[in-house]
C-alpha positions as CSV (number, residue, x, y, z in Angstrom):
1,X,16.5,21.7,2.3
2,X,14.6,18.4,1.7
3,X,15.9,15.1,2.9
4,X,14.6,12.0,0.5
5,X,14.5,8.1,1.4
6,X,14.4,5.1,-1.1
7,X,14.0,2.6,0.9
8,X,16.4,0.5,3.1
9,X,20.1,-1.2,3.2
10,X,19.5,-3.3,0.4
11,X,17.0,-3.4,-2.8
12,X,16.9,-7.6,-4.7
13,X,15.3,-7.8,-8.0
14,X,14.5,-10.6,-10.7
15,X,13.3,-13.7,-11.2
16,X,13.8,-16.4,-7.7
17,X,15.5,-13.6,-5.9
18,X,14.2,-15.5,-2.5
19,X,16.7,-17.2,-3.0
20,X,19.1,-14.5,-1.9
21,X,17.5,-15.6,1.7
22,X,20.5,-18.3,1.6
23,X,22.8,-15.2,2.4
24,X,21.1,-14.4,5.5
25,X,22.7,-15.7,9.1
26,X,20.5,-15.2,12.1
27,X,19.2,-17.1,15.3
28,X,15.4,-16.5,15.3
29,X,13.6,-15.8,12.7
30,X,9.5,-14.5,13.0
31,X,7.6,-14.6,9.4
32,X,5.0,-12.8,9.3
33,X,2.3,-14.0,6.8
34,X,-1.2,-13.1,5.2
35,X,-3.4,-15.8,4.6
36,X,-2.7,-19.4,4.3
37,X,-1.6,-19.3,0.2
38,X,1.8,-19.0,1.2
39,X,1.7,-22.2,3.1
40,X,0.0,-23.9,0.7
41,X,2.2,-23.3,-2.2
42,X,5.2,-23.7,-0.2
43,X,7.1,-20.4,-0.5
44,X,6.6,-20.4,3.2
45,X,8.8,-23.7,3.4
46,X,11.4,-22.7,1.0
47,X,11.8,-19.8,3.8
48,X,12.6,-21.3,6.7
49,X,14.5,-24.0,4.9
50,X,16.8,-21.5,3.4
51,X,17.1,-19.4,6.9
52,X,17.5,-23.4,8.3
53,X,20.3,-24.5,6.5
54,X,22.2,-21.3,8.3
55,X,21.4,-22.5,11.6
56,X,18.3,-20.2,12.4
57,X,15.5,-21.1,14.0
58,X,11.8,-20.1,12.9
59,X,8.4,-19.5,13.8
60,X,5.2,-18.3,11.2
61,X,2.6,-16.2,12.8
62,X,0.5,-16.3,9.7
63,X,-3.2,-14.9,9.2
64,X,-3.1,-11.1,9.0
65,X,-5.9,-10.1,7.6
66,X,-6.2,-7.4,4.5
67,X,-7.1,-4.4,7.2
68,X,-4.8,-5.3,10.2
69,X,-6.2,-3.7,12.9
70,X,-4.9,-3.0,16.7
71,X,-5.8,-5.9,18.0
72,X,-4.2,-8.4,15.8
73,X,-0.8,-6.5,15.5
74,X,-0.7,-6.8,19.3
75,X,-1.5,-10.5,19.2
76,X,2.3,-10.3,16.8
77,X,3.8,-8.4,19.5
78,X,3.0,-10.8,22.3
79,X,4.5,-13.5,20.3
80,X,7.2,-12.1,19.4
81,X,8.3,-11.2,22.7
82,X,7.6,-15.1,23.7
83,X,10.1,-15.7,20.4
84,X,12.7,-13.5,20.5
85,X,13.8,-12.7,17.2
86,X,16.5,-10.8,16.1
87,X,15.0,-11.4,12.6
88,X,11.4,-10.6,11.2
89,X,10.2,-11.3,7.5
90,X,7.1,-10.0,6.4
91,X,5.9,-11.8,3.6
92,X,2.5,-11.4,1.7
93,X,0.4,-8.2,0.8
94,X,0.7,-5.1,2.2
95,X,-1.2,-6.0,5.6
96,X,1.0,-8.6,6.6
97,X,4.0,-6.0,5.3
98,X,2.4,-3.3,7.5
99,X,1.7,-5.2,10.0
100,X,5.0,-6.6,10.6
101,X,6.7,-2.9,10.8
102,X,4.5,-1.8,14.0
103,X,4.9,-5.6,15.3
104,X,8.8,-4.9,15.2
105,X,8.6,-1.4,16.2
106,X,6.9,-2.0,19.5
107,X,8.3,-5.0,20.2
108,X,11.8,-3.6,20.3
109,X,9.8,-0.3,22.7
110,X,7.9,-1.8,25.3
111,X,6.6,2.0,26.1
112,X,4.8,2.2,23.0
113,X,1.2,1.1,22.5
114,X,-1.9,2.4,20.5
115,X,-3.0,4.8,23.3
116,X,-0.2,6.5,23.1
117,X,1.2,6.2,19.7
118,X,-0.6,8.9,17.8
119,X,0.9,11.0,20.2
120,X,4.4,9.7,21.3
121,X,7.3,10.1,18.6
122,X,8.0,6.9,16.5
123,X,11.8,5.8,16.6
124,X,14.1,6.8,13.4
125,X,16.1,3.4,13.6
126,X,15.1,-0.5,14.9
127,X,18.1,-1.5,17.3
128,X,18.0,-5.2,17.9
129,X,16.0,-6.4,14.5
130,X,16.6,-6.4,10.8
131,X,13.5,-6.5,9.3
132,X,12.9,-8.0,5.6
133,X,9.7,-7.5,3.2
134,X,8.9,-9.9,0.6
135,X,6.1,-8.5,-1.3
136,X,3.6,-11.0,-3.1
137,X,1.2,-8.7,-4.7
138,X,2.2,-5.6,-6.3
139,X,0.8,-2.6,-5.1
140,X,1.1,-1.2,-1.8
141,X,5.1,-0.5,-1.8
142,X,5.5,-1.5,1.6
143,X,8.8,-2.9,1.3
144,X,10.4,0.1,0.8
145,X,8.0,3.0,2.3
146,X,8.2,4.6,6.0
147,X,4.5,4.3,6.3
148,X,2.3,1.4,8.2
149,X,-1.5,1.5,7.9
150,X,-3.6,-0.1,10.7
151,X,-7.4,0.0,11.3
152,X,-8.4,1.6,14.6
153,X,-11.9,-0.3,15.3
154,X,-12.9,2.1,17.7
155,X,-12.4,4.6,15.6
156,X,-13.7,3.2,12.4
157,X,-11.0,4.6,10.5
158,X,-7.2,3.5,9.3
159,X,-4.7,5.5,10.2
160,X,-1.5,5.7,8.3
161,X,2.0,5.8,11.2
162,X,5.1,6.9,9.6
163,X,8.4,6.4,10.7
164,X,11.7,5.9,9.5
165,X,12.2,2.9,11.9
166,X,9.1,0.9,9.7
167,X,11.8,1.1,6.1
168,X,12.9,-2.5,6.0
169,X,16.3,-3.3,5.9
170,X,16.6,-5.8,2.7
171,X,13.3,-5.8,0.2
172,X,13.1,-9.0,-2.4
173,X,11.6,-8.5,-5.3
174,X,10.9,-11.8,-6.7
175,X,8.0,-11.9,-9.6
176,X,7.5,-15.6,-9.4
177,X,6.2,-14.8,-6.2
178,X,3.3,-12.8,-7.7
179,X,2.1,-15.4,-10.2
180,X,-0.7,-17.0,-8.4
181,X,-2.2,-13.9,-7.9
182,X,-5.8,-14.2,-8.4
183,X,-7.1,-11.8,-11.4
184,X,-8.8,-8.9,-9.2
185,X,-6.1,-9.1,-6.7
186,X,-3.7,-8.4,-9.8
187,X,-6.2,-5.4,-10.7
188,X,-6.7,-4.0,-7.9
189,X,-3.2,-4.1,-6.1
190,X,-2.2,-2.6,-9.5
191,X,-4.5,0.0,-9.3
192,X,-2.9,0.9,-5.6
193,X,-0.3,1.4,-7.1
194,X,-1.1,4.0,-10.4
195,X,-3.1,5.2,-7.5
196,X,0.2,6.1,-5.7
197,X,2.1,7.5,-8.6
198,X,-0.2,9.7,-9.5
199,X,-1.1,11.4,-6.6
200,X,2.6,11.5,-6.1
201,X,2.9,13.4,-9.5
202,X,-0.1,15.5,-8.7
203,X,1.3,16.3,-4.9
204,X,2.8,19.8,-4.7
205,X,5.6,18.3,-2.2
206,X,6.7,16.9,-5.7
207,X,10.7,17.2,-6.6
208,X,13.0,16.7,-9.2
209,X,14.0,12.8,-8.3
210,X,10.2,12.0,-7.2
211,X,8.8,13.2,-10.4
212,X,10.9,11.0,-12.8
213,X,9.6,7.9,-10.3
214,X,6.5,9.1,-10.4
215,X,5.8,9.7,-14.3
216,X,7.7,6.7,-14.9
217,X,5.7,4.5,-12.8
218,X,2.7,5.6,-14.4
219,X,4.1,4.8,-17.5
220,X,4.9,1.4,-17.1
221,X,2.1,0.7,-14.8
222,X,-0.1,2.0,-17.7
223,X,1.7,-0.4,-20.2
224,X,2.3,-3.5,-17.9
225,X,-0.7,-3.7,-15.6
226,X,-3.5,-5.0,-18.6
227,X,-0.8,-7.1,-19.5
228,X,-0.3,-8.6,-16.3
229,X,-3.9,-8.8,-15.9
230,X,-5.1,-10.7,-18.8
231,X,-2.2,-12.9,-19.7
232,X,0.0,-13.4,-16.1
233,X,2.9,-13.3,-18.2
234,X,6.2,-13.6,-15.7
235,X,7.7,-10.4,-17.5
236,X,4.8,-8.4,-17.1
237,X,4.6,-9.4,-13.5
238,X,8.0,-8.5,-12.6
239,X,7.5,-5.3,-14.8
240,X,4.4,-3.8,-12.3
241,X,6.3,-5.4,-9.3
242,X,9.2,-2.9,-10.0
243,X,6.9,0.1,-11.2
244,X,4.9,-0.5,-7.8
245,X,7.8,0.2,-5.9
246,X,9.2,2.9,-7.8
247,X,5.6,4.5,-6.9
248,X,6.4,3.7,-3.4
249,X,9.7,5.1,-3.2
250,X,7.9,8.2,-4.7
251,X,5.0,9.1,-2.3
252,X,6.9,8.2,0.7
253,X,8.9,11.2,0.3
254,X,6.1,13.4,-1.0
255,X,2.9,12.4,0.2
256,X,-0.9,11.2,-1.3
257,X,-3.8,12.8,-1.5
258,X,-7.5,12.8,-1.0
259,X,-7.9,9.2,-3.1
260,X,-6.2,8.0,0.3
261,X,-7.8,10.3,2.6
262,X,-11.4,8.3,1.5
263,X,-9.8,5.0,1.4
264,X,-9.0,5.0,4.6
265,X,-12.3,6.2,5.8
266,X,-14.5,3.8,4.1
267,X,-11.8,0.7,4.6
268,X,-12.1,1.8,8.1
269,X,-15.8,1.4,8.1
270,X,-16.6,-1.4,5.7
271,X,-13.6,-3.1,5.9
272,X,-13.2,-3.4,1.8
273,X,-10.1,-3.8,0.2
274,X,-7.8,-0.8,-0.5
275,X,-6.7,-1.2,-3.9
276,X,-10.1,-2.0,-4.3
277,X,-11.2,1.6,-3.2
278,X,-8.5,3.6,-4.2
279,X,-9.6,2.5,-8.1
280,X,-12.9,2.9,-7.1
281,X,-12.0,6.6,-6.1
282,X,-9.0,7.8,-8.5
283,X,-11.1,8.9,-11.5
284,X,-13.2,11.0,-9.2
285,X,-10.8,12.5,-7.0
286,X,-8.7,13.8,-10.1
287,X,-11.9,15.0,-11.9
288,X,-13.0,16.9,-8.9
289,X,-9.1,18.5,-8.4
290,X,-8.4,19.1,-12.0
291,X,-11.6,21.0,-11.7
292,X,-10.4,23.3,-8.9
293,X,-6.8,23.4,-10.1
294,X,-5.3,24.4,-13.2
295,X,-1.4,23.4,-11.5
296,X,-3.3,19.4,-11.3
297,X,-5.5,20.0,-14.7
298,X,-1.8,20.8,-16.2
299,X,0.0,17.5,-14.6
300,X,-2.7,15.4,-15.9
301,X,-2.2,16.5,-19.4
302,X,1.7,16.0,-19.0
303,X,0.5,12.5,-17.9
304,X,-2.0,12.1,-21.2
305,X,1.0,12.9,-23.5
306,X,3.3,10.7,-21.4
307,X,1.2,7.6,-21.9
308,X,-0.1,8.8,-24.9
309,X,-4.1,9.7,-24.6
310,X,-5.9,12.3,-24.8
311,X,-7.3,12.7,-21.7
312,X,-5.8,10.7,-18.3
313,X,-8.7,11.0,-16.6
314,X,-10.9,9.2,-19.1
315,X,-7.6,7.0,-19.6
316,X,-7.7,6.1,-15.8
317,X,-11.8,5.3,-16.1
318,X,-11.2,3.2,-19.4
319,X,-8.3,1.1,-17.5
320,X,-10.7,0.3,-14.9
321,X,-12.9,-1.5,-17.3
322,X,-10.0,-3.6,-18.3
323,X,-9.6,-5.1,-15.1
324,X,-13.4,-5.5,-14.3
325,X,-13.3,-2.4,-11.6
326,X,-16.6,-1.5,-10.1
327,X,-17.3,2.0,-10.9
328,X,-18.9,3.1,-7.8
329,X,-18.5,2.2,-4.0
330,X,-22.1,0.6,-4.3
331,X,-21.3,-1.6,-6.9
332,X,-18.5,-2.6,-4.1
333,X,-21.3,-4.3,-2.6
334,X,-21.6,-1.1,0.0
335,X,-25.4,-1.2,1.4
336,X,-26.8,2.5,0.9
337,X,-28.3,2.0,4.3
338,X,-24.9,0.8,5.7
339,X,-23.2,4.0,3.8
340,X,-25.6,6.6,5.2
341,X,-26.3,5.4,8.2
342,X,-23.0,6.1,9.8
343,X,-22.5,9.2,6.8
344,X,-21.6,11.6,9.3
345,X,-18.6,9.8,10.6
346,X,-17.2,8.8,7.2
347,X,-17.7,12.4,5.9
348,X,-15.3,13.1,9.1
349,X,-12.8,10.8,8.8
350,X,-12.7,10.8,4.9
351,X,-11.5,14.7,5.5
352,X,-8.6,13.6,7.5
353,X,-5.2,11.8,6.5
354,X,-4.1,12.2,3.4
355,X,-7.1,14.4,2.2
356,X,-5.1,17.1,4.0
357,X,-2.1,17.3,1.9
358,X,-4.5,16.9,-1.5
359,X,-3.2,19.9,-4.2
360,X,-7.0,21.0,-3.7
361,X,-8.3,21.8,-0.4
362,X,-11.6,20.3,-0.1
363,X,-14.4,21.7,2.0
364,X,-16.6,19.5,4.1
365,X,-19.7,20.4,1.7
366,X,-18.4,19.6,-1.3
367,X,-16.4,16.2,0.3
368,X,-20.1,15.4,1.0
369,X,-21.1,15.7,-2.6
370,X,-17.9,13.9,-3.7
371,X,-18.5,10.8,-1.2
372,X,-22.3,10.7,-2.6
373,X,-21.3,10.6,-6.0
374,X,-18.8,8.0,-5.9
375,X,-21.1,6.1,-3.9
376,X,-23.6,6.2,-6.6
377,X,-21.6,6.0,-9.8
378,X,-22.3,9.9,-11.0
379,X,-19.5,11.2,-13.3
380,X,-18.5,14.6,-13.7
């Protein structure tokens, strides 16, 4: 028996689907936000005026940064319960998305905290908010996933809470919202998202509905994504904005992999982005588990035929170039004295998480040998 979630109440696709916001009737309404783009270009605005005009009131607690940590998603909280919505809309990245989903969650459980929450079980359902996710970039899936990543600080290291109570309830996908996306934000939320679908697709939690989402997203990821890189074109935006979610709809219900597993350990600890890692990573991670499994070396060749190359792997590397991807975590900018320094801890924490449901169990020597070879750009 397997029980599968795609996402919440409601799904809103296409071209100025904000506007569906019109049909929403509230009294308080929290918007969470990233940085101040959204202000600036006045999608912000066209928010609270549409939630206005059916009598809500509003308030923007804008600035998440791209690793929310503890101490900011508290800083939410405390406002919110100074607020007292019975709306939130997260709209923005995946941080402010993320973000917003542990706000809500402990706002509406005054018992839960980050001392205990590792610990304590996560609520299955929000009782006194509806929460909505606007996604701007396309890549995390946030608007439709279970999962909320926050950096611990103390524990250099982001940790991934799941619960059924973090699925919004309404997710707009509108791709005019993702047009003034710089170009390496494009790439690299993009790559978070092929990122997704394949180690969906190479997870062995993988089923009958998740595969055809997971293939497909590949697919048109690996068709729309250049596309939407070099020429911003609004179809080719919308296409990776539904092909990201598809992915997220996916790996919610199946799980990640070691790719994840190291993003989290070195965004934890150098605070880069994590499409930005994960693209970094992928090529890597798949050589290294094709390597040690015939079941992945297998998939990938069902994904080489599906998208029409030879190889995936050298596909994957080769798509990288097209979006100006750095090929190694030094080329990140990553000082080798920063890396090694604290090498012991990052080996630690990059063997945790995800890593532990990769199709290849990895041991902590050769998870050293991996992490030193992505650092420095060695290929297989």
């Amino acid at each position: 028996m397997k029980r599968l979630l795609f996402g919440g109440e409601s799904f809103v696709t296409g071209k100025d689907s904000l506007e569906y916001l019109k049909n929403i009737t509230v009294k308080k309404a929290f918007i969470v936000a990233g940085s101040n783009s959204m202000m600036k270009n006045g999608v912000i605005g066209r928010i609270e005026a549409l939630l206005q005009k059916n009598g809500a009131e509003t308030l923007v607690h804008s600035g998440i940064s791209k690793n929310p940590d503890t101490f900011c998603v508290l800083e939410g909280v405390e406002k919110m319960r100074q607020f007292s919505p019975d709306l939130v809309i997260a709209i923005g990245g995946g941080s402010p998305m993320d973000a917003a989903k542990v706000m809500t969650v402990f706002y509406e459980n005054d018992e839960l905290n980050f001392d205990n929450v590792l610990e304590k079980g996560l609520p299955d359902k929000r009782k006194k908010v509806k929460l909505i996710a606007i996604p701007t970039t396309s890549g995390t899936a946030s608007e439709v996933t279970r999962a909320a990543v926050v950096t611990f600080k103390e524990k250099n290291i982001k940790i991934g809470l799941k619960a059924d109570a973090f699925i919004p309830d309404l997710a707009i996908l509108d791709p005019v919202l993702t047009l003034s996306m710089p170009k390496h934000i494009v790439a690299e939320t993009g790559m978070d998202a092929m990122t997704h679908a394949v180690e969906a697709y190479c997870n062995e939690n993988l089923d009958d509905f998740t595969e055809v989402m997971a293939r497909g997203a590949v697919e048109g990821l690996y068709r729309y994504l250049p596309i939407s890189y070099q020429e911003g074109t609004v179809e080719s935006r919308e296409k990776v904005h539904n092909y990201q979610s598809l992915a997220g709809f996916a790996f919610t219900n199946v799980g990640l992999g070691m790719v994840h597993g190291i993003a989290h350990a070195i965004g934890g600890q150098f605070n880069e982005g994590h499409g930005l890692i994960n693209a970094v990573a992928l090529p890597y991670v798949l050589e290294y588990n094709r390597q040690h499994s015939k079941k992945v070396a297998d998939k990938l060749n069902i994904l080489a035929k599906t998208i029409g190359v030879e190889d995936f792997v050298m596909a994957i590397r080769q798509l990288n170039k097209v979006l100006n991807i750095p090929n190694s975590f030094k080329e990140i900018g990553i000082k080798q004295e920063d890396y090694y320094d604290n090498f012991t801890l990052l080996l630690g924490n990059a063997l945790q998480g995800s890593t532990k449901s990769n199709p290849v169990k990895i041991s902590e020597a050769d998870m050293k040998e991996l992490l030193k070879e992505i650092y420095a750009g060695i290929h297989y």
